[in-house]
N, C-alpha and C positions, 0 to 999 in steps of 0.2 A: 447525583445519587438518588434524589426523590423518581426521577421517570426510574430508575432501573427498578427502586421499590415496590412504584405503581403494578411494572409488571410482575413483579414475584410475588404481589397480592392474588396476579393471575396467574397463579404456578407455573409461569414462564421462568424456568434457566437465567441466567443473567448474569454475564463476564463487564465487571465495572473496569474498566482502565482509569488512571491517572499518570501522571510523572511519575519515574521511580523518585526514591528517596533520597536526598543529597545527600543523608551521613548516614551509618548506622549498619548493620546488618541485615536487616531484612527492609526491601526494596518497595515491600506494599504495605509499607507505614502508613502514607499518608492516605492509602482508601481504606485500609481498616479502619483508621480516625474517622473518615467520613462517614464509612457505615456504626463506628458504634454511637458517634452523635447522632444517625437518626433515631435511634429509640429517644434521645432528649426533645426532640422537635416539636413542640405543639401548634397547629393540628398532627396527629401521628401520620407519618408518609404510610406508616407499614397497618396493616390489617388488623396483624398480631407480631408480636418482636420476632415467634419464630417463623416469619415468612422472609427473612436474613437469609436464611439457610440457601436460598436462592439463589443469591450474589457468591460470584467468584469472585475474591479482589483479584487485579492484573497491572502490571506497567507495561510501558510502550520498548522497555527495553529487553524483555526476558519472555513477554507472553503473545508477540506480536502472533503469532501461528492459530495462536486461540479463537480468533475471527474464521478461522476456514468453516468454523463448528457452528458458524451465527449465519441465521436465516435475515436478521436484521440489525442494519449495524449504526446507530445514531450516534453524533457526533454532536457535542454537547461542551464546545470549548470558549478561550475568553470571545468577544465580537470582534476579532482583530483577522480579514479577508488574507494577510502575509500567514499567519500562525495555522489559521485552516486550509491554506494550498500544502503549506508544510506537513501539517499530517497527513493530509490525503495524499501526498506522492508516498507518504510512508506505509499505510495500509491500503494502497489499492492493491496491491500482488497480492493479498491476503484475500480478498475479497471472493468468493468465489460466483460463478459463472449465473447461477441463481439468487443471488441475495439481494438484498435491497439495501441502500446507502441514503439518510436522508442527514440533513444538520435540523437540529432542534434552534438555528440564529432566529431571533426575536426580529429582526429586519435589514440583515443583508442582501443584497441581491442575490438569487439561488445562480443566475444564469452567469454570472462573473466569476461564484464558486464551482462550479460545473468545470469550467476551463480548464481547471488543476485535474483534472479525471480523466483516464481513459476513456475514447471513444462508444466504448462497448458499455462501459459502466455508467457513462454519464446517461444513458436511457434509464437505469434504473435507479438516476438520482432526484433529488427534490428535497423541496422544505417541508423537515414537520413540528411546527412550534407549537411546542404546550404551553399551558400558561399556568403559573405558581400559585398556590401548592400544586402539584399535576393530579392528586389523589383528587382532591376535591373539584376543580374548575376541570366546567365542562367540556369546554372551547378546545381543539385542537385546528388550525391553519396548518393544511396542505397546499404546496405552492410548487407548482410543476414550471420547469423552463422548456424553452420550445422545443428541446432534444428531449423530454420525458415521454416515457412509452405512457399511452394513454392506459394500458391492460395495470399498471404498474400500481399507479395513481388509486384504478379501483379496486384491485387489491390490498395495498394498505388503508382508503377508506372503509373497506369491510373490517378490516381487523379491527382497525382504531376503534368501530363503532361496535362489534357486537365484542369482541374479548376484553375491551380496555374500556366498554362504556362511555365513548366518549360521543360528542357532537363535532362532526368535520363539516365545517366549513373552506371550501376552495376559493385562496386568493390569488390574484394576479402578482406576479414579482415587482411590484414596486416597492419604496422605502416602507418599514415598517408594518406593509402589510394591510390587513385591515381594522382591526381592532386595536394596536397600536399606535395606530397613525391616529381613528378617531380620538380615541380613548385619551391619551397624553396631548391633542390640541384640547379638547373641553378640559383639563387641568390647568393647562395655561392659561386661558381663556378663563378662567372661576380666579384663578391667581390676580391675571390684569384685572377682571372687573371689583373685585376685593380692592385693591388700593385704589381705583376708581370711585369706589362707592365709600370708600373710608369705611369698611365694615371691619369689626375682628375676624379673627381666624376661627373661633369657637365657635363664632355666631355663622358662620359661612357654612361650617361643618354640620350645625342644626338646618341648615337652608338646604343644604344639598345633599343628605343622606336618606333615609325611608321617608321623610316631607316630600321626595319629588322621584319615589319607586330608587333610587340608588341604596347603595348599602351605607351598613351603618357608618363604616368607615369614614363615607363622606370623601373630602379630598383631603385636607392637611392631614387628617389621620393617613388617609393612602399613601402620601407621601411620604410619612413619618416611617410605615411598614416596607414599603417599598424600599427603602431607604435613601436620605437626601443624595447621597453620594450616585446610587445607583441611577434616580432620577434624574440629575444633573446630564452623566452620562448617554442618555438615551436620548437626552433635549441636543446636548451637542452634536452627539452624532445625526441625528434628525436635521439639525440646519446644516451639514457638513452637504449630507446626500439631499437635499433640497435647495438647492443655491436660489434656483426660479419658483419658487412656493411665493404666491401671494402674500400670504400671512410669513416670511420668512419673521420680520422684526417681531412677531410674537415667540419664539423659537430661541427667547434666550430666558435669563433669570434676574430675579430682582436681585438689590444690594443685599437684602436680608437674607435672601439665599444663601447668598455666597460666605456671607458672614458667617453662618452657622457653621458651612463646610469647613472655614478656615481653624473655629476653633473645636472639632473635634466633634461637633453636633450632631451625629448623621441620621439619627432617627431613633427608631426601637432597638435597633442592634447595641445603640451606645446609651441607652436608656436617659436619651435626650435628643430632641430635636425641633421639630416647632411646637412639641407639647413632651412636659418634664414630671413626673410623678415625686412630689416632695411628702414622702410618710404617706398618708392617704388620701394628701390631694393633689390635683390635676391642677397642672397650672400648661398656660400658655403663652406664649412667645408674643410680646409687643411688638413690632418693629421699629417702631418710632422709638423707640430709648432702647429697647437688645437685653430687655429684662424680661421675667417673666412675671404672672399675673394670672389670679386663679380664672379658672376657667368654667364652662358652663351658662353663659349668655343665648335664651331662646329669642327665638324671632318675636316682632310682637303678634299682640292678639290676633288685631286684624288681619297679618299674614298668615300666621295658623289657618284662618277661618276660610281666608279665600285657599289656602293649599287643597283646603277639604272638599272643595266644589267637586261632583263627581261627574259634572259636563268640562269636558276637557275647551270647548271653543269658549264656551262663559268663563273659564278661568284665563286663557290666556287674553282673551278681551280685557278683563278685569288688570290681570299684573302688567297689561302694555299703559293702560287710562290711568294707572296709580301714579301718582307722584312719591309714592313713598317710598325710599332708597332701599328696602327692601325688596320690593315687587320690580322696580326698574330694574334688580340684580340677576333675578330669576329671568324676567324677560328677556335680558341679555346674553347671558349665559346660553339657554336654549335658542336663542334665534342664530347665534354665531355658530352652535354648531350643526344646526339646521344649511345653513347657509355652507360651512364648510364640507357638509358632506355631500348635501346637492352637487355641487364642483368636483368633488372628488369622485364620483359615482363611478362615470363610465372608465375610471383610469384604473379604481382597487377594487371593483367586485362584478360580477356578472350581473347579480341582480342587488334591486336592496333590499330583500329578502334575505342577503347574504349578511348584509350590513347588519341588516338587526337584530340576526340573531349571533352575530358575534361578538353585538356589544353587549347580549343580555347571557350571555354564555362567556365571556371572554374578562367582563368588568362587572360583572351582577347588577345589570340594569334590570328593573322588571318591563321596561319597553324597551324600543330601539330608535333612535332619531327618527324615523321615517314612518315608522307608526306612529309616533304622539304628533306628528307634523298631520300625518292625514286624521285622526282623530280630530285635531282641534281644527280641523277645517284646511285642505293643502290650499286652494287659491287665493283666502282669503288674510292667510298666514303670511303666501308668497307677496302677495302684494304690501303689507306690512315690512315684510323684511326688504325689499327693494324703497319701499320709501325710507327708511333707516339708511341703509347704504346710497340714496341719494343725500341725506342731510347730514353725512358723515357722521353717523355712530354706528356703525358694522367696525367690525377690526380688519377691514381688507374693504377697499372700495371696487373689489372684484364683483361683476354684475353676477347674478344667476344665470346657470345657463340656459341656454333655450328650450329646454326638454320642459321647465318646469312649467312654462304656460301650456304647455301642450296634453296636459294630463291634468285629471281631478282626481287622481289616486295612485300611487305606487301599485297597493297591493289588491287585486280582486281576485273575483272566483276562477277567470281566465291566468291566472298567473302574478307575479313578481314582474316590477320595472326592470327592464337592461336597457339603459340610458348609452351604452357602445352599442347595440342593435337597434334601439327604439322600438322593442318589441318587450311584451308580456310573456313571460316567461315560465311553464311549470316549473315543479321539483326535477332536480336529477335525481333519479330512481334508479338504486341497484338492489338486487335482489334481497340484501338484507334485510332492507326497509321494509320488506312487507313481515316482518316480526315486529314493526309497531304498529299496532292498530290504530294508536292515536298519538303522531310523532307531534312533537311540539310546534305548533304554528302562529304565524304572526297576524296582528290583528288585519282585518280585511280579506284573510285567503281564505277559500271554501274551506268547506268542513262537511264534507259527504258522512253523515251518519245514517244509514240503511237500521241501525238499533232497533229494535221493536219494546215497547212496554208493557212487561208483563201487570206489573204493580206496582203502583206507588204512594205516599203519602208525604207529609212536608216536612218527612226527618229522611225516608228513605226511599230510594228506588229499584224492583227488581225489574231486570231485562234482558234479552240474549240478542245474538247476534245473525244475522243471518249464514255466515259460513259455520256455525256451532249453535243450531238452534235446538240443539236436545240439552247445553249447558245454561245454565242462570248466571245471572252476574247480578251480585248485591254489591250499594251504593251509600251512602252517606249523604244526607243536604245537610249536615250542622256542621255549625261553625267548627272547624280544625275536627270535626270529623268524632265531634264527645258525643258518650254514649249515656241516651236518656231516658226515660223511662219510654219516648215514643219510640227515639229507637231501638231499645229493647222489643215493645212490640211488634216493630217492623220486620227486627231480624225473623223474631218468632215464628211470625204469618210467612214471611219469604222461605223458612224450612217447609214450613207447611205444601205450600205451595210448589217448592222444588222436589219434595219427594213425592208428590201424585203425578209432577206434568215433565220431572227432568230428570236426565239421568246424573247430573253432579251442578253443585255451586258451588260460583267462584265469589268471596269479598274481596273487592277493589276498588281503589277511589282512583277517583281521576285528577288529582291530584296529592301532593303531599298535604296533611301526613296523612299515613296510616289512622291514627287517632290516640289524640293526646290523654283518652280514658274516659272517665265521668263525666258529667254536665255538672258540677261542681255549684254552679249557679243553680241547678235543681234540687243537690243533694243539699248544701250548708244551712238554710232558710231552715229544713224540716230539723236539723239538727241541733240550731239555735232553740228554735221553737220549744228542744227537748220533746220532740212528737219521733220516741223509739219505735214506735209500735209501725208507724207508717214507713220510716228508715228501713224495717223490718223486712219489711214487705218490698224495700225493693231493691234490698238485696238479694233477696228468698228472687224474683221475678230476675237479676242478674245470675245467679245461680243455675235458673233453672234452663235458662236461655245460653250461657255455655254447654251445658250437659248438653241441651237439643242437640248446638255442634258438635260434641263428641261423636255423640250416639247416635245422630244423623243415619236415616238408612240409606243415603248417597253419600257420596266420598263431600267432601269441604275443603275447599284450598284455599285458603287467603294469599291475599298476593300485597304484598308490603314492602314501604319506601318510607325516609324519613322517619318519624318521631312514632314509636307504638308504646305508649303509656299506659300503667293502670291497668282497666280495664282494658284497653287495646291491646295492651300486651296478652292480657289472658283468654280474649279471645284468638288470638294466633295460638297460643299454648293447648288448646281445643280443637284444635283443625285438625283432618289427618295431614294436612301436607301444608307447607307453607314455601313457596316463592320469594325470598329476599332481593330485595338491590344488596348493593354491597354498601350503598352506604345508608343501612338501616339503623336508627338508632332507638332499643328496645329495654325497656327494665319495666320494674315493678317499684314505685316510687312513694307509694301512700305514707311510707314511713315519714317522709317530708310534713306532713302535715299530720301527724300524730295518728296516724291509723293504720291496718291491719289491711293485706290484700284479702277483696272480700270475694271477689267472681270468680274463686276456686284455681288464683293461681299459686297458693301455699299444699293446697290437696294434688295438682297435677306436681307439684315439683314430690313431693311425697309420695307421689305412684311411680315417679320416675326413678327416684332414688330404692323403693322397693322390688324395681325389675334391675337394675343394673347390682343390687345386693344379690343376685341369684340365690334368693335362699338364707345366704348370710345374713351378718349384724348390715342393718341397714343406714347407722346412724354418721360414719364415715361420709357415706353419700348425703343424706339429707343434712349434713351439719354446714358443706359448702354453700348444697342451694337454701339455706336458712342463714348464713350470714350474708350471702348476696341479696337476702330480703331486708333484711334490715340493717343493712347500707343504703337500701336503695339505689343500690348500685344500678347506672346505666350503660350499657352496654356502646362500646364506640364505635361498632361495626357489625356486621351479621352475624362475619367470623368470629370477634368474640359474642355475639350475643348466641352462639353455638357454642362454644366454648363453656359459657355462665348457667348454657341448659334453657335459655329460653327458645331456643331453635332446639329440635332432633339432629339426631346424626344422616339422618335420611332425609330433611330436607334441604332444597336447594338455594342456593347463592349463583346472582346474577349479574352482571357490573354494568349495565343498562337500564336504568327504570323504568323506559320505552317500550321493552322488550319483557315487561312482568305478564299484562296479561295474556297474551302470546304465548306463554310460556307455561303458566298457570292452568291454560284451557286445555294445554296437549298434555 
């Protein structure tokens, strides 16, 4: 139900099938259930509740015909390879002569699944695994079998990535794929080294969540959301189809696992599992006694301090020389899966460029095992980790394989490792990609920037590009992209600037956010001080520095992603056009800290409401967008931040963040 919503965010049609209904009179019971719970679902799968409208429900026994009408038809059932030949003998007569057939299996074999399919079909079949929630995770694994039409393949990678905003990565049909397979060993592998290292659960989850670029989740929380029931599942099935894996004896679970499952434990879902919410506190799970115990245990100091090193070889020099069960944990952890995916390389991905950014798109790492392995030095790493695996502390006395001495980097300006070629490898480029100008890459690949510098100072930078160099492109250097008094002046001068030398400018960061507002640390000091007069003044210089955008005598398009706060928000509210991702998240929030939007976005929402009054009483209109100010209401999506009035009806929404300023310039 989430992927069919994803698409009805993109005003794709979408016929949902399930089982008809064992009792009752009407048959599509149970996907009407499914669609009205997703409006309960948080994060919201759906944009806005009325992009429902989308969804056909359907059963398999009354609406099979329905498919003739679908350009694509994904198949999204239990992981059980008997239950998916059985529906595919069921809907392939349905399927028509052009359509595409993929299974959304997290790690079945496609080429096993294929066999159940007509000859003619099975060209336009393959794997396309999302990964949960689908609205949000970027990652989408396309996984072709030897019968897929190669034309196929690049056709749904185009779609995936410019209509559904996603990141495709192409895996080879092994178990699990690529980001599964890594992903759920370093789980296991933080699991084994936890009872290794006698550490809690609490304290692992402080070690391995934004301390080492992971989410905040961490693992036991992962677990907990993921749910224990469903993890267990994915662990069995993983040693089922890996009989010869190295590492198989890591490929199962502890007693306290199991323990949990037996009495009911599964996680979030049953609002208990290795972490239980009692009133307003957090407790977590012992295993040594199957009690719980509040929780929030940080690493110590010294770990903090050494986490913070920002030379990646000085740190891991440091957590390999430590003796202290902390820093042995970390080193462990990252060397095992260093070591794991070396081995695994040339079997589940082309390149490990594929690898990395499926783990940083697929699991929310901010690196990828292969970048932080060349960061902190690849030979010197390698040699570390085969002395370990000599003295028997690797989890697989499996050698590295030969490739690794043979390279002092994965990733360079020639290309990505293919450890199955033994060749450096570019991007695979289809045509859509050149709508990114600046597609996400991993650390060591080139980075051709042809950019010219118009202007800059050390809050801002204007610049254009060589294919559009009659456009300007304004930039941000402060921190989350807050707006200060220099960057106020920067904007200033960059108007100046673009209406003598350009025919339009674009605001765009190069990365997220957009901009969380004020410089908050500029503004609070003057306000302490009780120094109004100089407060005054620079609101009067944010004031007047909107109006420039209004009034601009070249067009202004901001191109925005992520968080537009505050003032960020009301500098988008000022632009003639604005570019959204779709997943922008936009309000006017000062109410939070007891203040009044001051950079003119209570007067735009009030010019807004006096055009849509044509005439009339205005106060209908301005009475929404005035309690949307003071809620502080933040908008969960583009769509509703259109919806709320901080988008026009005329500006655009885009479901690629890649693809903004692209998009923006044309």
């Amino acid at each position: 139900a989430q992927i069919a919503a994803h698409l009805a965010n993109a005003d794709i049609p979408v016929v949902l099938f399930d089982l008809p209904a064992q009792d009752g009179a009407d048959l599509n019971a149970p996907i009407k259930l499914a669609l009205k719970n997703l409006g309960k679902l948080e994060p919201a799968p759906l944009a806005l509740p009325e992009r429902a409208q989308f969804i056909t429900p359907a059963n398999y026994e009354q609406h099979l015909a329905l498919l003739r009408e679908c350009d694509l038809i994904i198949e999204a059932i239990a992981e059980r390879p008997d239950w998916k030949a059985d529906l595919y003998r069921k809907v392939a007569p349905y399927i028509t002569e052009t359509a595409y057939f993929v299974t959304n299996t997290s790690g079945l074999s496609i080429t096993q699944l294929a066999q159940a399919l007509p000859p003619a079909l099975q060209a336009r079949f393959c794997g396309m695994h999302f990964f949960n929630p689908p609205r949000y995770m970027h990652l989408v694994e396309l996984i072709p079998h030897p019968g897929t039409d190669a034309h196929a393949i690049d056709v749904l990678e185009t779609f995936l990535t410019r209509t559904l905003g996603k990141g495709v990565i192409r895996a080879k049909d092994t178990p699990n794929f690529i980001a599964n397979r890594i992903g759920v060993f370093s789980m296991l592998a933080t699991l084994q080294h936890t009872q290794a290292f006698e550490l809690s659960f609490d304290l692992v989850d402080a070690l391995t969540g934004p301390a080492i670029g992971r989410p905040k989740s961490a693992t036991y929380r992962t677990a907990d959301v993921v749910g224990l029931d469903t993890f267990k599942h994915v662990v069995e099935g993983s040693a089922r189809v890996l009989p010869d894996d190295p590492w198989l004896p890591l490929l199962s679970l502890p007693d306290w696992f199991n323990a949990l499952l037996e009495r009911g434990a599964l996680g979030q879902k049953t609002r208990q599992g290795i972490y239980k919410k009692q009133g307003k506190d957090i407790l977590v799970l012992d295993p040594a006694s199957g009690a719980y115990q509040a929780a929030g245990t940080q690493p110590d100091e010294a770990i903090q301090t050494l986490l913070k090193m920002p030379d990646p070889a000085r740190k891991f020099a440091a957590l390999r020389a430590s003796d202290h069960p902390q820093a042995q944990f970390l080193w462990a952890i990252h060397r095992d899966v260093f070591h794991y995916a070396a081995y695994l390389l040339a079997d589940i991905a082309d390149t490990a460029r594929d690898v990395d950014l499926a783990m940083r798109w697929g699991f929310g790492w901010q690196i990828g095992p292969f970048e932080l392995w060349q960061a902190a030095g690849w030979q010197q790493l390698a040699s570390w980790i085969k002395d370990d695996i000599a003295n028997g502390k690797t989890l697989s006395a499996t050698p590295l394989p030969d490739w690794v001495d043979t390279v002092d980097a994965v990733h360079t300006a020639e290309g990505s490792y293919s450890a199955a070629q033994d060749v450096y490898k570019p991007r695979h480029y289809l045509p859509v990609y050149l709508r990114q100008d600046y597609p996400e890459q991993v650390l060591g690949e080139a980075r051709p920037d042809a950019s010219e510098t118009v202007f800059e100072t050390a809050a801002v930078r204007l610049w254009r590009q060589p294919d559009t160099p009659h456009i300007a492109i304004l930039s941000f250097r402060s921190k989350l992209h807050t707006i200060g008094d220099d960057v106020l002046d920067g904007v200033l001068e960059a108007i100046t600037l673009a209406e003598r030398d350009f025919d339009a400018l674009v605001l765009w960061q190069n990365s997220e956010p957009f901009s969380v507002g004020a410089n908050l640390a500029q503004v609070m000091p003057v306000l302490q001080a009780g120094d109004f007069a100089t407060f005054e003044q620079i609101v009067a210089k944010f004031q007047r520095t909107t109006a420039r955008l209004r009034y601009s005598r070249i067009p202004v398009v901001a191109a925005c992603r992520g968080l537009a706060l505050g003032g960020g928000c009301e500098f988008l509210m000022h632009c003639d056009h604005v570019v959204a991702a779709l997943e922008s998240y936009i309000g006017l929030v000062e109410v939070g800290v007891g203040l009044l939007p001051a950079g003119g976005g209570c007067k735009e929402f009030a010019r807004r409401a006096a055009l849509e009054a044509k005439g009339g009483d205005p106060f209908p209109f301005i009475k929404q967008y005035f309690e949307t100010v003071a809620m502080g209401t933040v908008a969960k999506s583009a769509e509703q931040a259109r919806q709320l009035g901080f988008l026009k009806p005329s500006d655009t929404i885009i479901f690629n963040p890649h693809e903004l300023l692209h998009v923006a310039k044309a």
